[in-house]
PDB file of N, CA, C and O in Angstrom:
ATOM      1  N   UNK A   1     132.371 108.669  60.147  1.00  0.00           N
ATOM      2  CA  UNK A   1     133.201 109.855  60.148  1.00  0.00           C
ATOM      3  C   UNK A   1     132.888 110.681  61.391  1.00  0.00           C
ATOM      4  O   UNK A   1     131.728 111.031  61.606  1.00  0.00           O
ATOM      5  N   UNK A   2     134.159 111.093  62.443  1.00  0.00           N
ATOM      6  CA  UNK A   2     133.974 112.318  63.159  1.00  0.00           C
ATOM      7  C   UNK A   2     133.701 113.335  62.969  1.00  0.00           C
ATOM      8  O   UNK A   2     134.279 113.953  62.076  1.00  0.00           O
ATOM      9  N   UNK A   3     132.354 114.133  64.004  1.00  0.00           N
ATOM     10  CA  UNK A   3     131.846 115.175  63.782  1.00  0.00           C
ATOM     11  C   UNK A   3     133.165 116.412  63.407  1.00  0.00           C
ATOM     12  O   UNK A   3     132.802 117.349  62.695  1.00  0.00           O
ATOM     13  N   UNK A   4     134.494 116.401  63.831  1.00  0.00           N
ATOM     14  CA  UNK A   4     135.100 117.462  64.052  1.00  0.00           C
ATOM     15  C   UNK A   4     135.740 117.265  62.291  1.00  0.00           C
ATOM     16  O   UNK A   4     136.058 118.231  61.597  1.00  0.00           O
ATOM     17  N   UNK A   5     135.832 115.555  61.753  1.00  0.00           N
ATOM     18  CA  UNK A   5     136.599 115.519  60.624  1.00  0.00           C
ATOM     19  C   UNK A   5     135.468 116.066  59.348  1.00  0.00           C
ATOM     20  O   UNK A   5     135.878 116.285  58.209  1.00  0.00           O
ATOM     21  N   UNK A   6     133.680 116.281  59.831  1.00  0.00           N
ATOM     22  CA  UNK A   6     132.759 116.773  59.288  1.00  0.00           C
ATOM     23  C   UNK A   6     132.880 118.514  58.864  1.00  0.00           C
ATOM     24  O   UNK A   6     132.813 118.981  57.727  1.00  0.00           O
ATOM     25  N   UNK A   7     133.038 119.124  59.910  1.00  0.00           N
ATOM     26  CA  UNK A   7     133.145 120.261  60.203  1.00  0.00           C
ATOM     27  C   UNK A   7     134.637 120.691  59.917  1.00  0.00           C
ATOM     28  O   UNK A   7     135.434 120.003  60.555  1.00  0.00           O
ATOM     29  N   UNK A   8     135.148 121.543  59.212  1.00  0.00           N
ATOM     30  CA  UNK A   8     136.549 121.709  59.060  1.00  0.00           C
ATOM     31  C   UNK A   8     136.431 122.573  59.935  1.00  0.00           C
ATOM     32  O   UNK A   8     136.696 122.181  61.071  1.00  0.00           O
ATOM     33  N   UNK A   9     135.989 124.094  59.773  1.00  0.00           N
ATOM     34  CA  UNK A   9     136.420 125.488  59.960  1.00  0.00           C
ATOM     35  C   UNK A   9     134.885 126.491  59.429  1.00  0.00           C
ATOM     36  O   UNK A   9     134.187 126.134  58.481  1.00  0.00           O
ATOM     37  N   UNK A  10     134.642 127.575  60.146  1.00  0.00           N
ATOM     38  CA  UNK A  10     133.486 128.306  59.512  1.00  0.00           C
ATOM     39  C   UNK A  10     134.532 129.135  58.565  1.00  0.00           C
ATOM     40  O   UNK A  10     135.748 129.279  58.437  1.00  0.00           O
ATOM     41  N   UNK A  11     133.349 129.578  57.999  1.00  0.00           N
ATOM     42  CA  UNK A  11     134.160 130.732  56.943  1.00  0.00           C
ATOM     43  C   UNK A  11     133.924 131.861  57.708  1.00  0.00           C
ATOM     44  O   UNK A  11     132.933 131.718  58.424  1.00  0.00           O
ATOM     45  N   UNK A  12     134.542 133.057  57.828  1.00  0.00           N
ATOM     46  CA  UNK A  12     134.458 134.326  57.568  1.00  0.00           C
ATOM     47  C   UNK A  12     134.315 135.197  56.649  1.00  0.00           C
ATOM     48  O   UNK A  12     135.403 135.526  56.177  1.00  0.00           O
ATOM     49  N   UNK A  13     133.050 135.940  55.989  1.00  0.00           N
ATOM     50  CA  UNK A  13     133.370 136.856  55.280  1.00  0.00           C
ATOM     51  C   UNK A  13     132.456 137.855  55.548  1.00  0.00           C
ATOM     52  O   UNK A  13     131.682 137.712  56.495  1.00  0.00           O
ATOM     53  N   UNK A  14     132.418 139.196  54.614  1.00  0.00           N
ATOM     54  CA  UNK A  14     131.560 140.011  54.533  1.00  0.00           C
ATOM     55  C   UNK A  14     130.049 139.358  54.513  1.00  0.00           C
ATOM     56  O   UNK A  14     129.041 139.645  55.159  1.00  0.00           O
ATOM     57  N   UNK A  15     130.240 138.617  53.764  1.00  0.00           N
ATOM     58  CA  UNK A  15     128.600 137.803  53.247  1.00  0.00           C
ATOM     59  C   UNK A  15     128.613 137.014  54.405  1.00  0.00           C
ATOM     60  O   UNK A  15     128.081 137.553  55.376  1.00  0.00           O
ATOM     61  N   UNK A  16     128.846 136.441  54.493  1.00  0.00           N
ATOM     62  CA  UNK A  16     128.813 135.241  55.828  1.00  0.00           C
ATOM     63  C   UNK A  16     128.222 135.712  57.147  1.00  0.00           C
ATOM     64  O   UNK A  16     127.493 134.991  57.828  1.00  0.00           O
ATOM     65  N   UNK A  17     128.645 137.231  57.553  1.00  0.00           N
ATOM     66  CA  UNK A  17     128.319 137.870  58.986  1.00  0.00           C
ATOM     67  C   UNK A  17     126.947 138.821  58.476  1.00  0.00           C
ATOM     68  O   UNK A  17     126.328 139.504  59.292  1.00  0.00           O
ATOM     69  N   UNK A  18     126.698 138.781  57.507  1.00  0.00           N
ATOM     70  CA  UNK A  18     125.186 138.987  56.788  1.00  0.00           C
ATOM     71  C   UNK A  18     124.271 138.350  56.791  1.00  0.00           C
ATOM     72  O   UNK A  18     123.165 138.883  56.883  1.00  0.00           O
ATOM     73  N   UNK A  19     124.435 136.765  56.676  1.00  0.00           N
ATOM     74  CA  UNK A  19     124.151 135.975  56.550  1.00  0.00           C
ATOM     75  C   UNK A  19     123.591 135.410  57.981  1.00  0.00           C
ATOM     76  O   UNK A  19     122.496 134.849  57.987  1.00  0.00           O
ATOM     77  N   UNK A  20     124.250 135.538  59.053  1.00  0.00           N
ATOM     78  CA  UNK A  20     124.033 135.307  60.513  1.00  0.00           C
ATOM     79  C   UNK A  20     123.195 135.772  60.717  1.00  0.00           C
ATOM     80  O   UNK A  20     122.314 135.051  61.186  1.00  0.00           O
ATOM     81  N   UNK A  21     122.770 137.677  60.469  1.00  0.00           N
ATOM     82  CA  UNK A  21     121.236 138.259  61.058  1.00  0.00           C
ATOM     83  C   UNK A  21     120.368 136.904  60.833  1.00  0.00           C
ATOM     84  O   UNK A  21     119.925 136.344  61.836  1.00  0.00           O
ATOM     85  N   UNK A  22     120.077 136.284  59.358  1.00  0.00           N
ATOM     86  CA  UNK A  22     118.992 135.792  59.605  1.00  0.00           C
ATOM     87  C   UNK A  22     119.143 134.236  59.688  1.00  0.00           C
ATOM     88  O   UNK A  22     118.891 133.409  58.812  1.00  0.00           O
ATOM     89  N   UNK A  23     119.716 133.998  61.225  1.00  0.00           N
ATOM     90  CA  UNK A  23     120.390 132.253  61.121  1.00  0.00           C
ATOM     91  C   UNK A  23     120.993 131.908  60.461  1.00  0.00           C
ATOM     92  O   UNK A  23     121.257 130.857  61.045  1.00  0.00           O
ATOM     93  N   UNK A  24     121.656 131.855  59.416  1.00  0.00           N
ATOM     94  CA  UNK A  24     122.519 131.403  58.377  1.00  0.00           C
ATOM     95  C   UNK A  24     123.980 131.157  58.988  1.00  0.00           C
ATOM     96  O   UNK A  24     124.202 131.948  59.904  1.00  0.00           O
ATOM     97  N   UNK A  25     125.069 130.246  58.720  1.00  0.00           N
ATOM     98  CA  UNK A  25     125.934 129.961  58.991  1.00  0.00           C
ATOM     99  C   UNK A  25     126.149 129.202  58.282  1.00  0.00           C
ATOM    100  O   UNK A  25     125.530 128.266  57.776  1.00  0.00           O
ATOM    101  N   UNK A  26     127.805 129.909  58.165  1.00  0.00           N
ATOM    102  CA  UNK A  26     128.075 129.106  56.987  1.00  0.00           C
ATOM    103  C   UNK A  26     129.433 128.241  57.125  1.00  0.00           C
ATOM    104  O   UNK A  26     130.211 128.825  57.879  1.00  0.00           O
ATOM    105  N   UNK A  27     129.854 127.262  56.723  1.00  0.00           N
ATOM    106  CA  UNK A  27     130.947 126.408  57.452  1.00  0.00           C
ATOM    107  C   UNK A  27     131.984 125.707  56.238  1.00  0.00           C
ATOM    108  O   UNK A  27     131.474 125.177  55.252  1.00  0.00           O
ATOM    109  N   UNK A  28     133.117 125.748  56.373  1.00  0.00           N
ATOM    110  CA  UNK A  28     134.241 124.606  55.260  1.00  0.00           C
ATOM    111  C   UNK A  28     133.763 123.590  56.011  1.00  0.00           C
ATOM    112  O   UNK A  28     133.824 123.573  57.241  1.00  0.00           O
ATOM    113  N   UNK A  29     133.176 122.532  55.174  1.00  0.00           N
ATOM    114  CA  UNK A  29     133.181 121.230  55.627  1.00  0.00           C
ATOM    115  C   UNK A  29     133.874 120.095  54.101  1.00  0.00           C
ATOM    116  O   UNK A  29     134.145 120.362  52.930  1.00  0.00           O
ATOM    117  N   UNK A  30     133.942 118.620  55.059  1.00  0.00           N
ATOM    118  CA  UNK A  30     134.871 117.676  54.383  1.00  0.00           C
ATOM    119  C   UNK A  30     133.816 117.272  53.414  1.00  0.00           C
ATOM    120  O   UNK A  30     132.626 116.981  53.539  1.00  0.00           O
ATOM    121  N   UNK A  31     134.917 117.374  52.059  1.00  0.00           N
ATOM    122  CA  UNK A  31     134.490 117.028  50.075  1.00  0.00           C
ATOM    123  C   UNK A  31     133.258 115.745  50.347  1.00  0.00           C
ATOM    124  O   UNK A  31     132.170 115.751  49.772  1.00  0.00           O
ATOM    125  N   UNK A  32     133.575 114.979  51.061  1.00  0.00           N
ATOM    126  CA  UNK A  32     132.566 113.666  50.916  1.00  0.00           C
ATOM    127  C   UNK A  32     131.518 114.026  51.934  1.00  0.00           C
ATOM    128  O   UNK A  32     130.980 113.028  52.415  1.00  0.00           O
ATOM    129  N   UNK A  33     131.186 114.899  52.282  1.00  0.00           N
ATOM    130  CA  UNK A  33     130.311 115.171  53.369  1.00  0.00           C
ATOM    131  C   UNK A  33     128.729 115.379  52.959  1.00  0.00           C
ATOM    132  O   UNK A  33     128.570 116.424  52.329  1.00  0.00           O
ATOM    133  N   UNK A  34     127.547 114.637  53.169  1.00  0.00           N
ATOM    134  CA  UNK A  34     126.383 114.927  53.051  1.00  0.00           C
ATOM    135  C   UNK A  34     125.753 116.297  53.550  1.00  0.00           C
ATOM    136  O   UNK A  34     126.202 117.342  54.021  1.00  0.00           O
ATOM    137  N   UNK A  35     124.309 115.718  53.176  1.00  0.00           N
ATOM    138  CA  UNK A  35     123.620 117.062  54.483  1.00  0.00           C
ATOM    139  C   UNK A  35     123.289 116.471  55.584  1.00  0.00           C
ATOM    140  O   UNK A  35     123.240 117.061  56.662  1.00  0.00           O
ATOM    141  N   UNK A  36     123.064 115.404  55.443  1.00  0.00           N
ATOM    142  CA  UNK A  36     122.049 114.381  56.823  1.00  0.00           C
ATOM    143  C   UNK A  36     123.654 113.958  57.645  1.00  0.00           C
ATOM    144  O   UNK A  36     123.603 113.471  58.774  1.00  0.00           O
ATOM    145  N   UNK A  37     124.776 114.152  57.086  1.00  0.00           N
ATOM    146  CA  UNK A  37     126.034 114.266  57.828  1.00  0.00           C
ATOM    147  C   UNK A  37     126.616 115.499  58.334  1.00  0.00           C
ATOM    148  O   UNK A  37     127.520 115.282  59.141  1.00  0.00           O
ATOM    149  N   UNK A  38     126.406 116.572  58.135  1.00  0.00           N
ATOM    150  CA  UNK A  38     126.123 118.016  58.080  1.00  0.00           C
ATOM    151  C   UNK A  38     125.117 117.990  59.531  1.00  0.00           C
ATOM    152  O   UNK A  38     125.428 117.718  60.690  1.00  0.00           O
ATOM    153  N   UNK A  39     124.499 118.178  59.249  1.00  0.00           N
ATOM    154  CA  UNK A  39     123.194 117.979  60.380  1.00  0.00           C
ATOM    155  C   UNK A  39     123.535 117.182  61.461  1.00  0.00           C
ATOM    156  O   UNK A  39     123.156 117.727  62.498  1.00  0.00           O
ATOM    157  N   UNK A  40     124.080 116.139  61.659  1.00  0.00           N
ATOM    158  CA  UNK A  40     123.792 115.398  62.727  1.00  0.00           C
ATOM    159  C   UNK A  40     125.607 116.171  63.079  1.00  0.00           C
ATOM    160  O   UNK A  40     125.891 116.090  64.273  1.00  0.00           O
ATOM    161  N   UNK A  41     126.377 116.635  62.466  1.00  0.00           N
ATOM    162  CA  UNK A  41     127.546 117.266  63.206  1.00  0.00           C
ATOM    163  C   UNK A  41     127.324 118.216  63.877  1.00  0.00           C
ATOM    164  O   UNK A  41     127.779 118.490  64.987  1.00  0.00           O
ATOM    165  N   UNK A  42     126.315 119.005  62.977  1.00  0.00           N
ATOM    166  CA  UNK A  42     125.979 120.168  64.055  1.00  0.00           C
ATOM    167  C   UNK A  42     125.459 120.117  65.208  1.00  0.00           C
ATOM    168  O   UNK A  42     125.793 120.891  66.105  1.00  0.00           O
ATOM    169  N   UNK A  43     124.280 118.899  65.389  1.00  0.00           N
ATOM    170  CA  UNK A  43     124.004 118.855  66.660  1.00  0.00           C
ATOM    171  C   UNK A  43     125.014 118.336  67.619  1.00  0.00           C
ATOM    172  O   UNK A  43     125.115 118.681  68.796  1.00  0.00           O
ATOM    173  N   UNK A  44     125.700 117.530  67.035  1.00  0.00           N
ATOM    174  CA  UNK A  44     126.818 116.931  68.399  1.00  0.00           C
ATOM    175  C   UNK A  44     127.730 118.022  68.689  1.00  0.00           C
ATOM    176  O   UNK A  44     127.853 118.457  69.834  1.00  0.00           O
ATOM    177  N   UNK A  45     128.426 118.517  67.617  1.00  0.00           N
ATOM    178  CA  UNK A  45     129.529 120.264  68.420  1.00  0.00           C
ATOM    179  C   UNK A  45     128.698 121.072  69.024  1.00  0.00           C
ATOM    180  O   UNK A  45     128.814 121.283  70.231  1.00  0.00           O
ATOM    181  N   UNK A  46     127.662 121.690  68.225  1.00  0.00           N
ATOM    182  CA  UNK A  46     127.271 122.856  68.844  1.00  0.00           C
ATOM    183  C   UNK A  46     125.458 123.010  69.574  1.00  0.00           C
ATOM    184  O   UNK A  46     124.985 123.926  70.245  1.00  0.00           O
ATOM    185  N   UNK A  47     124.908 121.905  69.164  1.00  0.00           N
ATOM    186  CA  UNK A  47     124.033 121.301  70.559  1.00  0.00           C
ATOM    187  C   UNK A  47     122.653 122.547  69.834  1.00  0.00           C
ATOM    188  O   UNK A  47     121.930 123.285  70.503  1.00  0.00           O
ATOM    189  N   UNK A  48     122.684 122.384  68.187  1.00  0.00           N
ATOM    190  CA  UNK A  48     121.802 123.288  68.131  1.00  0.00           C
ATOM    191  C   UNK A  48     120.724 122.092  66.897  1.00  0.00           C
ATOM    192  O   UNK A  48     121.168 120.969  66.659  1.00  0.00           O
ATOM    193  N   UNK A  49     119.471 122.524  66.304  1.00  0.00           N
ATOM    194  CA  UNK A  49     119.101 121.561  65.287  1.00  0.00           C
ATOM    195  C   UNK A  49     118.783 122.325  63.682  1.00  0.00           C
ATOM    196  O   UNK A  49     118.054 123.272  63.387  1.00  0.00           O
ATOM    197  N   UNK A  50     119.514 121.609  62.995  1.00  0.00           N
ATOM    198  CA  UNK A  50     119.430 122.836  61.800  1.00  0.00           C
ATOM    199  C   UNK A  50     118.414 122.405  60.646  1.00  0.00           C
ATOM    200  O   UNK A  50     118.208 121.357  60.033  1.00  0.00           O
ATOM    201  N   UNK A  51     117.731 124.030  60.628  1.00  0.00           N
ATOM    202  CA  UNK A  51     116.216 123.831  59.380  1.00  0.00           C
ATOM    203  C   UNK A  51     116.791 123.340  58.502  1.00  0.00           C
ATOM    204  O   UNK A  51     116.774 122.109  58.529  1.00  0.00           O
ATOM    205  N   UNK A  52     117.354 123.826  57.640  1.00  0.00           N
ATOM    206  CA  UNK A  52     117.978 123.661  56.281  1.00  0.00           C
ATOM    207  C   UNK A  52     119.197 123.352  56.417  1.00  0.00           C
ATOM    208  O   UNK A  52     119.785 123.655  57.455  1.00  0.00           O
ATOM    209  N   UNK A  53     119.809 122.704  55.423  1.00  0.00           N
ATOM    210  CA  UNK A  53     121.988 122.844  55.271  1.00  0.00           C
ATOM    211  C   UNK A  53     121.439 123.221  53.276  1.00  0.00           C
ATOM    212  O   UNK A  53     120.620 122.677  52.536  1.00  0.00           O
ATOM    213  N   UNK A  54     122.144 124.072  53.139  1.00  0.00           N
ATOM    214  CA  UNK A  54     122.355 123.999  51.501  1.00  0.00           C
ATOM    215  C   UNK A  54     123.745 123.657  51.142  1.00  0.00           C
ATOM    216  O   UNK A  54     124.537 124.273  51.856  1.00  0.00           O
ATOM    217  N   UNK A  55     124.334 122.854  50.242  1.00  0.00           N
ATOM    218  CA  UNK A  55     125.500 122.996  49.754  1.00  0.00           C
ATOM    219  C   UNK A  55     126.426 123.340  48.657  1.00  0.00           C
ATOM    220  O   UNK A  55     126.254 122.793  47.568  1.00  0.00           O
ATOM    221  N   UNK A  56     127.410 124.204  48.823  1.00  0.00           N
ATOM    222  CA  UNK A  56     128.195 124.292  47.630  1.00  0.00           C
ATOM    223  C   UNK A  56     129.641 124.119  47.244  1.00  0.00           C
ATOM    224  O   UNK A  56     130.493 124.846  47.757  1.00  0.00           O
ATOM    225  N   UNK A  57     129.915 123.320  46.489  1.00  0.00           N
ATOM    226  CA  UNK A  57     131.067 122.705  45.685  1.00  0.00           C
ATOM    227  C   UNK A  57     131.966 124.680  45.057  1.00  0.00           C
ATOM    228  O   UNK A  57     131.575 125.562  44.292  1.00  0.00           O
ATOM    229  N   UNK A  58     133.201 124.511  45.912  1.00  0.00           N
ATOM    230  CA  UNK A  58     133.702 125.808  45.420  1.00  0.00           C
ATOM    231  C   UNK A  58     134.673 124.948  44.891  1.00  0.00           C
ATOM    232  O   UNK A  58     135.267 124.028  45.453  1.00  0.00           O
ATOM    233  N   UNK A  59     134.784 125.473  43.425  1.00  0.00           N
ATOM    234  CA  UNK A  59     136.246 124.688  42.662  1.00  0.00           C
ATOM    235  C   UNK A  59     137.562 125.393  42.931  1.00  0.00           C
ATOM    236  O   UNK A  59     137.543 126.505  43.458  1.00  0.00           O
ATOM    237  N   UNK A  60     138.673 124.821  42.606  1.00  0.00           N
ATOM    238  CA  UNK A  60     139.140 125.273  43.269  1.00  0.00           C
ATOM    239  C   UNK A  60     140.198 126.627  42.033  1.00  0.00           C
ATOM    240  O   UNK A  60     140.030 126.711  40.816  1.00  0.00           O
ATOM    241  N   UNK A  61     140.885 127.214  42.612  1.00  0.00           N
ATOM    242  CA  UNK A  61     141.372 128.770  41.647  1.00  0.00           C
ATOM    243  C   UNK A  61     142.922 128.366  40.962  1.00  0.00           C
ATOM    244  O   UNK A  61     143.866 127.706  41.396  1.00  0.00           O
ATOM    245  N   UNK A  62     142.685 129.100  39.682  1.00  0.00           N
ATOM    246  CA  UNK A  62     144.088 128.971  39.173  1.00  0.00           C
ATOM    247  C   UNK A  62     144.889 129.761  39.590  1.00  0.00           C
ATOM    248  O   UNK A  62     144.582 130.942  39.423  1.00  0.00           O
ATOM    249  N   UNK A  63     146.243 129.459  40.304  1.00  0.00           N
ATOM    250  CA  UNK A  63     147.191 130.733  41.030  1.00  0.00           C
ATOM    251  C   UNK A  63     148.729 130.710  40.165  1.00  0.00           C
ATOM    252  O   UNK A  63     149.312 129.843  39.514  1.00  0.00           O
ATOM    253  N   UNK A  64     148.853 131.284  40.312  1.00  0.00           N
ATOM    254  CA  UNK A  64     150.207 131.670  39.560  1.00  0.00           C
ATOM    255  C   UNK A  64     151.492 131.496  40.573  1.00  0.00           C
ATOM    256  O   UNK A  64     151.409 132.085  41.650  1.00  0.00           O
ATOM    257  N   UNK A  65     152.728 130.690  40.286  1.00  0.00           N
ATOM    258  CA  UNK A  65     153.725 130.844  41.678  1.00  0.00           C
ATOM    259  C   UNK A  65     154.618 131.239  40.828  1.00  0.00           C
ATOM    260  O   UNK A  65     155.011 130.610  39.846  1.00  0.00           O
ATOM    261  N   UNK A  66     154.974 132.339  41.204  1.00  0.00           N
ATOM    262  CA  UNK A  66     155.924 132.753  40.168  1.00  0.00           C
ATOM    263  C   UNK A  66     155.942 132.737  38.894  1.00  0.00           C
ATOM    264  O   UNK A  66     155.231 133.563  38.322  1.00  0.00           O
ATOM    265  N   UNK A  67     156.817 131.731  38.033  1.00  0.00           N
ATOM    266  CA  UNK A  67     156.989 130.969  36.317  1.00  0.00           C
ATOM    267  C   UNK A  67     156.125 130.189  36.628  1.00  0.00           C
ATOM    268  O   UNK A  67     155.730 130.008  35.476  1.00  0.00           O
ATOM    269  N   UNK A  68     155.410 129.490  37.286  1.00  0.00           N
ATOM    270  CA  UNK A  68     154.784 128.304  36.697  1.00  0.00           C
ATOM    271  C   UNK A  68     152.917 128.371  37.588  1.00  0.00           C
ATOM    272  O   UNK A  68     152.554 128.828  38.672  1.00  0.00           O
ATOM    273  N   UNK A  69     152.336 127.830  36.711  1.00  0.00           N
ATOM    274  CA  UNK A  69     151.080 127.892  37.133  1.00  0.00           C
ATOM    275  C   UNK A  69     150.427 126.566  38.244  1.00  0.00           C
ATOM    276  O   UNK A  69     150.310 125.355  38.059  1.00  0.00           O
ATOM    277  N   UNK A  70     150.095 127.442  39.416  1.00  0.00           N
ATOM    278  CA  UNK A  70     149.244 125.868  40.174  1.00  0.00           C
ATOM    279  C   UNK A  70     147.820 126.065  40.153  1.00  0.00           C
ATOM    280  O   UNK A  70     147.164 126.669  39.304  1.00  0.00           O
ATOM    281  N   UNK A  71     147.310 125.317  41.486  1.00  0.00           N
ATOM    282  CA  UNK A  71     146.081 125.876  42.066  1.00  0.00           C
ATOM    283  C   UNK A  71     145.597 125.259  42.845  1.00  0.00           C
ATOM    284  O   UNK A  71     145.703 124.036  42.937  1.00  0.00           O
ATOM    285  N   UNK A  72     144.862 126.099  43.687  1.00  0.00           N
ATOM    286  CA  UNK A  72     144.362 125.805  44.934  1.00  0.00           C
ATOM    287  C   UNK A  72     143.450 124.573  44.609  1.00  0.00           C
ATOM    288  O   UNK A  72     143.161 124.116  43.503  1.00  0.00           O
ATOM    289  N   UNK A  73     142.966 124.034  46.205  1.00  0.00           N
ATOM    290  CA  UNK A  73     142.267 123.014  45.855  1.00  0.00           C
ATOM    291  C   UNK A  73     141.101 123.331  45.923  1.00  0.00           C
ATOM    292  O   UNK A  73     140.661 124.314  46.520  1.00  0.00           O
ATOM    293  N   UNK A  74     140.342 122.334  45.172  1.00  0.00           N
ATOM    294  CA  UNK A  74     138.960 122.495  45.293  1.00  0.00           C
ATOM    295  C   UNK A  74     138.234 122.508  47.010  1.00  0.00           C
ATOM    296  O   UNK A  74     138.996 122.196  47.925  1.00  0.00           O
ATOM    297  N   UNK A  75     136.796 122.870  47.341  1.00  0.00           N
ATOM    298  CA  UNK A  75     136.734 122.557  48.666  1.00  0.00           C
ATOM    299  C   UNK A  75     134.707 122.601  48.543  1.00  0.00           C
ATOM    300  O   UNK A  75     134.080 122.804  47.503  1.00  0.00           O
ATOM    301  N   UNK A  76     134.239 122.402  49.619  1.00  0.00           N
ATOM    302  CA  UNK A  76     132.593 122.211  50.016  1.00  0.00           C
ATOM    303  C   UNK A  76     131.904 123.174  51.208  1.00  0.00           C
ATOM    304  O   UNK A  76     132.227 122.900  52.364  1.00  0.00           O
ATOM    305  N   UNK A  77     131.244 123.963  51.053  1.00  0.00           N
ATOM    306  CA  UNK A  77     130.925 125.337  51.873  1.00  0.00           C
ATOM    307  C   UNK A  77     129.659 124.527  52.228  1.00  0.00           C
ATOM    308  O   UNK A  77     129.282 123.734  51.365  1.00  0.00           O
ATOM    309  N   UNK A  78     129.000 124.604  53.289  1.00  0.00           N
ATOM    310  CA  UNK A  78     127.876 124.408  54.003  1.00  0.00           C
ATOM    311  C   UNK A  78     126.721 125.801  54.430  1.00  0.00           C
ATOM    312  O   UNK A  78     127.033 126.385  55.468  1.00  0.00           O
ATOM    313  N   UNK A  79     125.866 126.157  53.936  1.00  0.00           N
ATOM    314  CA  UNK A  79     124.973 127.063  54.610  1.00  0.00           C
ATOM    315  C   UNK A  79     124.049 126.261  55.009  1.00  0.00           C
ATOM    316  O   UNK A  79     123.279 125.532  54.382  1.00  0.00           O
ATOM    317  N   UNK A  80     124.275 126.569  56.724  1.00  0.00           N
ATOM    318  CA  UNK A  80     123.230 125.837  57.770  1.00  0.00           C
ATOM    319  C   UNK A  80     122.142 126.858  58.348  1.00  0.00           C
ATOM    320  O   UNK A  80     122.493 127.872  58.951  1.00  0.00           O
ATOM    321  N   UNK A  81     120.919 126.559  58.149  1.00  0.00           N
ATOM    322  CA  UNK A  81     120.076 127.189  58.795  1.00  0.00           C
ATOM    323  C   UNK A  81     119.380 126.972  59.961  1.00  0.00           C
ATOM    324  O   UNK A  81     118.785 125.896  59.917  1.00  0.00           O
ATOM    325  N   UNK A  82     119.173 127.779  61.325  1.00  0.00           N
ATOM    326  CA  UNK A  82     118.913 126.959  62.316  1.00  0.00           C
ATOM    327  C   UNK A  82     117.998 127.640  63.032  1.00  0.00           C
ATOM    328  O   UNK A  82     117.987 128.871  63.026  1.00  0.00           O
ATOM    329  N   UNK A  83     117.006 126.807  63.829  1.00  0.00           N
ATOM    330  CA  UNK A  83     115.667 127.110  64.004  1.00  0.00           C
ATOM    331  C   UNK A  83     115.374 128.478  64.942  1.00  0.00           C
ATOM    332  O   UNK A  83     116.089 129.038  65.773  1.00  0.00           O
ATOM    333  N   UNK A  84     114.292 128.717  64.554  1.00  0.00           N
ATOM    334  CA  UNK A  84     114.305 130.252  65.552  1.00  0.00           C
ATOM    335  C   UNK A  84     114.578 130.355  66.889  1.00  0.00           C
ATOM    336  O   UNK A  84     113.950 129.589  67.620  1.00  0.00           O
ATOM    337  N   UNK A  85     115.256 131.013  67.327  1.00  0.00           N
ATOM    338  CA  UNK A  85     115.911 131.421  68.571  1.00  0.00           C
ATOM    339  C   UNK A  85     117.149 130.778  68.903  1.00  0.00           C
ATOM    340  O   UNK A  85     117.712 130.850  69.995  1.00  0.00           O
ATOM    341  N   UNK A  86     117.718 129.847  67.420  1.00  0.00           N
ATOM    342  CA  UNK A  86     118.568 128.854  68.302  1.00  0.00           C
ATOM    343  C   UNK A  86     119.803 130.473  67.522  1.00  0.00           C
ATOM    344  O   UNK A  86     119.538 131.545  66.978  1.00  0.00           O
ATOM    345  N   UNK A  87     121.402 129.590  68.006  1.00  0.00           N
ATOM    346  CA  UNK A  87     122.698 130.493  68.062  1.00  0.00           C
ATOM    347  C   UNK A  87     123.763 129.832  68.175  1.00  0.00           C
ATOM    348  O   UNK A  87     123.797 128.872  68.945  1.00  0.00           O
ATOM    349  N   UNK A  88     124.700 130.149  67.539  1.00  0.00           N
ATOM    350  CA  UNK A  88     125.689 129.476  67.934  1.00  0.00           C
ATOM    351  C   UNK A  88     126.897 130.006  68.291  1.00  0.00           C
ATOM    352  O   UNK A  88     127.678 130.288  67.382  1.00  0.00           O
ATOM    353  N   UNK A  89     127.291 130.249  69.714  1.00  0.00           N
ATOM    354  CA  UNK A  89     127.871 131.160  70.467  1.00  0.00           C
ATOM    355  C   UNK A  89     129.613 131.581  69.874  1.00  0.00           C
ATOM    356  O   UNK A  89     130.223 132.524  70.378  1.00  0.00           O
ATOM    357  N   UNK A  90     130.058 130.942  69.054  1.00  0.00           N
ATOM    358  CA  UNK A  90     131.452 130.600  68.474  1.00  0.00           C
ATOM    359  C   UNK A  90     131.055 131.813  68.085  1.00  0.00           C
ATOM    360  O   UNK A  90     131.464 132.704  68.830  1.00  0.00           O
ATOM    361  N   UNK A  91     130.443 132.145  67.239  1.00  0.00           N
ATOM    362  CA  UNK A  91     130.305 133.563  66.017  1.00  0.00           C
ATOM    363  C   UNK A  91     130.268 135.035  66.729  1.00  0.00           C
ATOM    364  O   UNK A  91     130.817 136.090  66.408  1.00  0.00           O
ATOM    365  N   UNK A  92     129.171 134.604  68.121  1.00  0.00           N
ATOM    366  CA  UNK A  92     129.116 136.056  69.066  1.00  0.00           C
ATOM    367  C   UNK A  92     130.018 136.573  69.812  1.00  0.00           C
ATOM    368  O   UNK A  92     129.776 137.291  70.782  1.00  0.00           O
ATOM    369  N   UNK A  93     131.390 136.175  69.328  1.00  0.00           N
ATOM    370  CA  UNK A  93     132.457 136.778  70.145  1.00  0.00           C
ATOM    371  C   UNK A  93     133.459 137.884  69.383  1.00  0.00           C
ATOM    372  O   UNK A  93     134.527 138.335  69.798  1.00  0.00           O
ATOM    373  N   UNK A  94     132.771 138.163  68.151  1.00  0.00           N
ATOM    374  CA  UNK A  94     133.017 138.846  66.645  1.00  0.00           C
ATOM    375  C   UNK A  94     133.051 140.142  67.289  1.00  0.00           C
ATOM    376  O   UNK A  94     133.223 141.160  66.618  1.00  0.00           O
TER     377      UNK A  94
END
């Protein structure tokens, strides 16, 4: 699997740019995706080496479309932790 088909998209949120003070980053990555696949993506995009990856399975929400009920899809959040002093310049342009 390609590093870029590894890595979807970071998240943005309140928590997430909290999360950055202390290295933390957090990323949508692809449903079948490991950590030791996690890890070796990060070093090839962003050229950094990460302490930790934790992962979490977000299910996905019941939405309402009008009369009839759907829902979003399920998806896989990545919190990557990365070694002291490292950065990853995508985020510092916030």
């Amino acid at each position: 699997m390609n590093a870029n088909d590894i890595i979807i998209r970071p998240v943005i949120s309140e928590k997430s740019t909290e999360l950055m003070e202390s290295r933390k980053y957090v990323f949508q990555v692809a449903r079948d995706a490991n950590k030791l696949m996690i890890a070796r993506a990060m070093k090839e995009l962003f050229n950094v080496t990460p302490e930790k990856v934790n992962i979490i399975n977000m299910r996905g929400k019941n939405r309402r479309l009008r009369y009839r009920m759907g829902k979003r899809a399920a998806w896989k959040k990545a919190i990557v932790t990365l070694a002291i002093g490292q950065k990853i310049e995508i985020f510092e342009g916030q």
